[in-house]
C-alpha positions as CSV (number, residue, x, y, z in Angstrom):
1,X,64.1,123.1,179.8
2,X,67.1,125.5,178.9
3,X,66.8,127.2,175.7
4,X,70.0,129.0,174.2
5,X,70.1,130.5,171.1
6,X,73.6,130.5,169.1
7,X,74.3,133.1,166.3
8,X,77.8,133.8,164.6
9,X,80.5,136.0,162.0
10,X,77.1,138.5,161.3
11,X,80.0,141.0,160.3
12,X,78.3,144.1,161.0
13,X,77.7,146.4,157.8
14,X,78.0,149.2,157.1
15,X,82.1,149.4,157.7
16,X,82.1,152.0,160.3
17,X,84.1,155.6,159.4
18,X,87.5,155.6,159.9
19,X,90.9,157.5,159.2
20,X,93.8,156.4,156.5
21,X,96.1,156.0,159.4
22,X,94.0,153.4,160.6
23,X,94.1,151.2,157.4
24,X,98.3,150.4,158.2
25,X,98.8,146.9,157.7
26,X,97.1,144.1,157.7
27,X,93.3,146.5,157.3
28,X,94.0,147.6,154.1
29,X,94.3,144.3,152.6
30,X,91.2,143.7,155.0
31,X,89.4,146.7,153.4
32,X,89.9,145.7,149.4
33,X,88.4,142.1,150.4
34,X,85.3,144.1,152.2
35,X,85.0,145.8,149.1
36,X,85.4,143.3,146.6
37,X,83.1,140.9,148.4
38,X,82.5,141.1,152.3
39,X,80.1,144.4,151.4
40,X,77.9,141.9,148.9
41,X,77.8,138.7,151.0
42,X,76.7,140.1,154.0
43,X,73.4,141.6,154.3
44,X,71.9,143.4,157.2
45,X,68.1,143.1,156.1
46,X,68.6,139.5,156.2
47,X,70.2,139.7,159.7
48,X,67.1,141.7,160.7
49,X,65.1,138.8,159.8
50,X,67.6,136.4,161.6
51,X,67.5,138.4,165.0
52,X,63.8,138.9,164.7
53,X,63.4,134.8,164.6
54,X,65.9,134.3,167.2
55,X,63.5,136.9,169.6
56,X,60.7,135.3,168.2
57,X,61.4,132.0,170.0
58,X,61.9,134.0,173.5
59,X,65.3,131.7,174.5
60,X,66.7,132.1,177.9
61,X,70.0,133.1,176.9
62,X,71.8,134.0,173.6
63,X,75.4,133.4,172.2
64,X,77.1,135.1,169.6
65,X,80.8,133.5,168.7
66,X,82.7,136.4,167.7
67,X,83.3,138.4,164.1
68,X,80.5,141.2,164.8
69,X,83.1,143.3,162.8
70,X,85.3,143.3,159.8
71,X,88.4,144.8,160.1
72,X,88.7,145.5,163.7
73,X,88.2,149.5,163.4
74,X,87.4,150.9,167.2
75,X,84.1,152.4,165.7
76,X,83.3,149.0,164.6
77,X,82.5,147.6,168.1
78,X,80.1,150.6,168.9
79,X,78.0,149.3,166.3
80,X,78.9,146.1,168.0
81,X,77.6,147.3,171.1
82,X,74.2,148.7,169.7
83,X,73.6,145.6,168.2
84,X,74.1,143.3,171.4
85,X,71.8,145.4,173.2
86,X,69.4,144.7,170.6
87,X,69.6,141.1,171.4
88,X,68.1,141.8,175.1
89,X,69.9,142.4,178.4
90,X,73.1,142.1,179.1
91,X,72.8,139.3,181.3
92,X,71.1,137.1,178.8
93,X,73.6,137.9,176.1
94,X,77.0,136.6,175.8
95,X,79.7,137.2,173.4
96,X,83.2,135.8,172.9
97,X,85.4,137.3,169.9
98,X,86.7,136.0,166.7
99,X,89.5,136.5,164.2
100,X,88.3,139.6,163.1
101,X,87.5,141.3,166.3
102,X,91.1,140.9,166.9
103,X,92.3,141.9,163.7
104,X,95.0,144.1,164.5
105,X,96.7,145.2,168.0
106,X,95.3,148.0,167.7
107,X,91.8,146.6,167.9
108,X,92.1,144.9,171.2
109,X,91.8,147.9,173.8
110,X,88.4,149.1,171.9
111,X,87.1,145.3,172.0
112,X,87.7,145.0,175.2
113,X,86.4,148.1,176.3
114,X,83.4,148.2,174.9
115,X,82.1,144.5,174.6
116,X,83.3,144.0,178.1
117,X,80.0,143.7,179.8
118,X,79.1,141.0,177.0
119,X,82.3,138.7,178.0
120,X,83.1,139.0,181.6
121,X,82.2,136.6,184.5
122,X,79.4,136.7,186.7
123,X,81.4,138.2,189.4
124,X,82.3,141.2,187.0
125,X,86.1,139.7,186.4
126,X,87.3,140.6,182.4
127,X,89.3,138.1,180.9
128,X,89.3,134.6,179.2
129,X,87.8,132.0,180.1
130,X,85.0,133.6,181.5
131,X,82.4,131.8,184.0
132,X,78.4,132.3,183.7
133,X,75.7,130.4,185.6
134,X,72.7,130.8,183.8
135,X,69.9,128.3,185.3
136,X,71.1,124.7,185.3
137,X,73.9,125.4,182.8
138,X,77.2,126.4,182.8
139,X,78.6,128.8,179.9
140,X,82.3,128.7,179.7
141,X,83.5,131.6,177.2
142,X,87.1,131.3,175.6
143,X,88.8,133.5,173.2
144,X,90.6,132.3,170.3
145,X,90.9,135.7,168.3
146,X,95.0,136.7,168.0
147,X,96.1,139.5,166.2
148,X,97.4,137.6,162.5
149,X,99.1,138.2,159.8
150,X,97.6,139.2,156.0
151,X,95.4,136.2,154.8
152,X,95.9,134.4,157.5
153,X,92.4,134.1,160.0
154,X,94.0,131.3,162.8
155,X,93.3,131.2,166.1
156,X,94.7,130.4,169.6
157,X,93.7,130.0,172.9
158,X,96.9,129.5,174.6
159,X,97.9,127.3,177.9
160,X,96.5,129.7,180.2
161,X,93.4,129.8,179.4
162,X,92.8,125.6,178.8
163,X,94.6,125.3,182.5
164,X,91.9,127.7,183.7
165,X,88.7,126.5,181.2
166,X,89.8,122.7,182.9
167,X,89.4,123.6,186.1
168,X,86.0,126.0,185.3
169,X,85.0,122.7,183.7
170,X,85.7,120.3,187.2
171,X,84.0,122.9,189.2
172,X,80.9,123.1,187.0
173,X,80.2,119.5,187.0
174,X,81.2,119.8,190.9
175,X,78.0,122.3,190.7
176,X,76.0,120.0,188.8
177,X,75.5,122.1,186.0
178,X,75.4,120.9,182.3
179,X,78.4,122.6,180.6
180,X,78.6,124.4,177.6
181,X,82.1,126.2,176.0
182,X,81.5,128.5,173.7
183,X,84.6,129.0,171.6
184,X,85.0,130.8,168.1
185,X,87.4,128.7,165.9
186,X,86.3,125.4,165.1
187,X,88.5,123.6,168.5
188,X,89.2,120.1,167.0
189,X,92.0,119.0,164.2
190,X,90.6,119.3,161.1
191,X,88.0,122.0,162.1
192,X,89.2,124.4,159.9
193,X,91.5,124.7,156.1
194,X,95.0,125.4,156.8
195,X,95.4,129.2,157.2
196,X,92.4,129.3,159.2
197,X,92.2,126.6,162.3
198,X,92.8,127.0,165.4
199,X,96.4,126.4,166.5
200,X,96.5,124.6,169.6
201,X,93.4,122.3,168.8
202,X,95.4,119.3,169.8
203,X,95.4,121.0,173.5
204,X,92.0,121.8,173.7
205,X,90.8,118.2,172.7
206,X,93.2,116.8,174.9
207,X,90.7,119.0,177.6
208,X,87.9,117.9,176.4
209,X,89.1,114.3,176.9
210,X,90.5,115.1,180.2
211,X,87.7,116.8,181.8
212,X,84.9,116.4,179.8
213,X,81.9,119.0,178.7
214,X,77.9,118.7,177.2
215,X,78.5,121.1,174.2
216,X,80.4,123.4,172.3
217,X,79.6,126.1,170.1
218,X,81.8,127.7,167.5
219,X,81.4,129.6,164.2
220,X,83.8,130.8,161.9
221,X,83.6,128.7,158.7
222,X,79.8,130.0,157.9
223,X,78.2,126.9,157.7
224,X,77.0,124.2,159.8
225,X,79.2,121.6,161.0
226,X,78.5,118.3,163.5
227,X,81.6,116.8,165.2
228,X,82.2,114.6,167.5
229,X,85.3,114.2,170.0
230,X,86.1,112.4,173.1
231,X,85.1,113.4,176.7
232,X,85.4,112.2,179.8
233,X,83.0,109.3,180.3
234,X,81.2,110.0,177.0
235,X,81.5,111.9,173.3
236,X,81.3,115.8,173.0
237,X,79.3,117.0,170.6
238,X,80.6,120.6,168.7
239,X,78.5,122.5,166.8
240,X,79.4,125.2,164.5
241,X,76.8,127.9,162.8
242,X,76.4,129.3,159.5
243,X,77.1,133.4,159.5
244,X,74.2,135.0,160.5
245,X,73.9,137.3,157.8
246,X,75.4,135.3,154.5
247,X,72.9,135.9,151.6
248,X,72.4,135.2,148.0
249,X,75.2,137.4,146.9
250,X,77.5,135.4,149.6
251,X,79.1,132.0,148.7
252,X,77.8,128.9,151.3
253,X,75.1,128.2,153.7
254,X,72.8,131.3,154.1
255,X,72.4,133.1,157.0
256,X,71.4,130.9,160.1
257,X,71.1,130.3,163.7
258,X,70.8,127.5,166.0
259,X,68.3,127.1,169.2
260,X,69.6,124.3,172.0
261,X,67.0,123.2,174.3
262,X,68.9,121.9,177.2
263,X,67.1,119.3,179.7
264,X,68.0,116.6,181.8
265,X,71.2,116.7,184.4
266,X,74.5,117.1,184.4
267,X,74.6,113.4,184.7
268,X,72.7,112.6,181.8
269,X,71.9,115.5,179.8
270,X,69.8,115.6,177.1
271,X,70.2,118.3,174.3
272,X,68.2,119.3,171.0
273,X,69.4,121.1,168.2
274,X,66.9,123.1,165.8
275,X,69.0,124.2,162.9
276,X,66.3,127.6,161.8
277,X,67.9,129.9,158.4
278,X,67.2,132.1,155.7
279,X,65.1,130.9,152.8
280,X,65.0,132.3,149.5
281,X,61.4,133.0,149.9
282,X,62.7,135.6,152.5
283,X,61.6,133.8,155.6
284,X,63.4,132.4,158.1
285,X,62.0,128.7,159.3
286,X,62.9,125.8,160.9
287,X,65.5,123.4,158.9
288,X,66.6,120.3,161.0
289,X,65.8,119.5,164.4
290,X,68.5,116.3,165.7
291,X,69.1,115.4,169.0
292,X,73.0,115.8,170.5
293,X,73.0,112.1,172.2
294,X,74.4,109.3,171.8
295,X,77.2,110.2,169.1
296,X,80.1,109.0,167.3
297,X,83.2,110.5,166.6
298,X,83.3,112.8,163.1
């Protein structure tokens, strides 16, 4: 067995120092909203508790989909990179970035630069999507984060990268591995309100159908979603996490994470979700286990 633990949007607190020069554009709006609400909703001590669970449970590998940060600030990703490391080595943790790690232009050179050991292939290649063998799965990273206007939070992954995730997909099942994309924006029509979805889902199921994969994993919306779409030879399950740091002061799902226990082949895999959150009694405990076989298209 293959366990992989998935974690997502923890939106790192507190906002990391910056200049005024820095809040141009589409951050100061971005800054009044972490004032007004993003400061209350998400709480560190409760991702403490999150991150000790997910440790706790010893999985093989761990995922985190993207928004460690809020605005995009440069200084935001070192606390990014602190916190990855506290997650375990780098070549058990893997990261892919969401809207707000690509907030503004400006935050692209620091994301890449210093989450680059998080998201790069295991040949040491940066860029999207990236390729990792770990065991007898196959973790496909894409990136979906595009610089955006004010109020908007959508998402893109472009042709480029689903002509090159297609053909990492072929040569993964070629390898016999059981594949798994991970992806931040919900990557199915309908994942997401308008303002928020991902652009070009139409393409990426179009892949899916194409080629085929075992799982995905996305986050996002901060809270847990179940959907279904077509694959080549049989349904694709895509899973999407609650932050991992919403608490009561947040509105939705509390903070959560999910653990996948992978078995079986590449033929006929066999997967397990354990849904595990935040209680109000200031635990974190197991919420749902379901099994990701055998479904129908949501």
């Amino acid at each position: 067995m293959f366990t992989l633990a998935h974690l997502s949007d923890p939106h790192l607190g507190p906002l990391a120092r910056f200049s005024l020069r820095e809040l141009i554009g589409k951050r100061a709006t971005g800054y009044v909203n972490w004032r007004r609400k993003r400061r209350h909703a998400h709480d560190m001590e409760i991702l403490g508790l999150i991150v000790a669970d997910i440790l706790a449970q010893k999985p093989d590998h761990i995922a985190c989909t993207g928004d460690v940060s809020h605005i995009g600030l440069p200084n935001e990703f070192k606390t990014a990179l602190a916190f990855l490391d506290t997650l375990g080595p780098r070549d058990k943790v893997s990261f892919v970035p969401g809207n707000h790690d690509a907030y503004a232009r400006s935050s692209l050179q620091a994301l890449a630069g210093e989450l680059g050991p998080w998201c790069a292939s295991d040949d040491g290649e940066p860029g999207y999507p990236w390729y990792r063998r770990r065991g007898p799965v196959a973790l496909i990273g894409m990136n979906t984060g595009i610089p955006t206007l004010p109020l908007m939070a959508t998402g893109r992954v472009g042709p480029a990268q689903i002509v090159m995730a297609e053909k990492l997909l072929a040569q993964a099942k070629a390898e016999g591995l059981i594949r798994v994309i991970l992806i931040h924006h919900p990557p199915y029509v309908g994942g997401a309100r308008r303002t928020r979805e991902l652009l070009d889902a139409p393409a990426f199921e179009a892949m899916l159908a194409r080629v085929g994969a075992d799982l995905v994993l996305h986050g996002h919306n901060h809270r847990f979603s179940l959907a279904w779409r077509p694959g080549a030879g049989r349904d694709v399950p895509i899973v999407g996490v609650p932050s991992a740091s919403i608490g009561p002061r947040g509105h939705g799902e509390l903070a959560s994470w999910h653990l996948l226990r992978i078995e079986g082949t590449a033929e006929a895999p066999a997967i397990t979700l354990e849904r595990r959150g935040f209680d109000l009694d200031g635990t974190v405990k197991l919420q749902q286990t379901m099994p990701l076989t055998g479904g129908g298209i949501v």
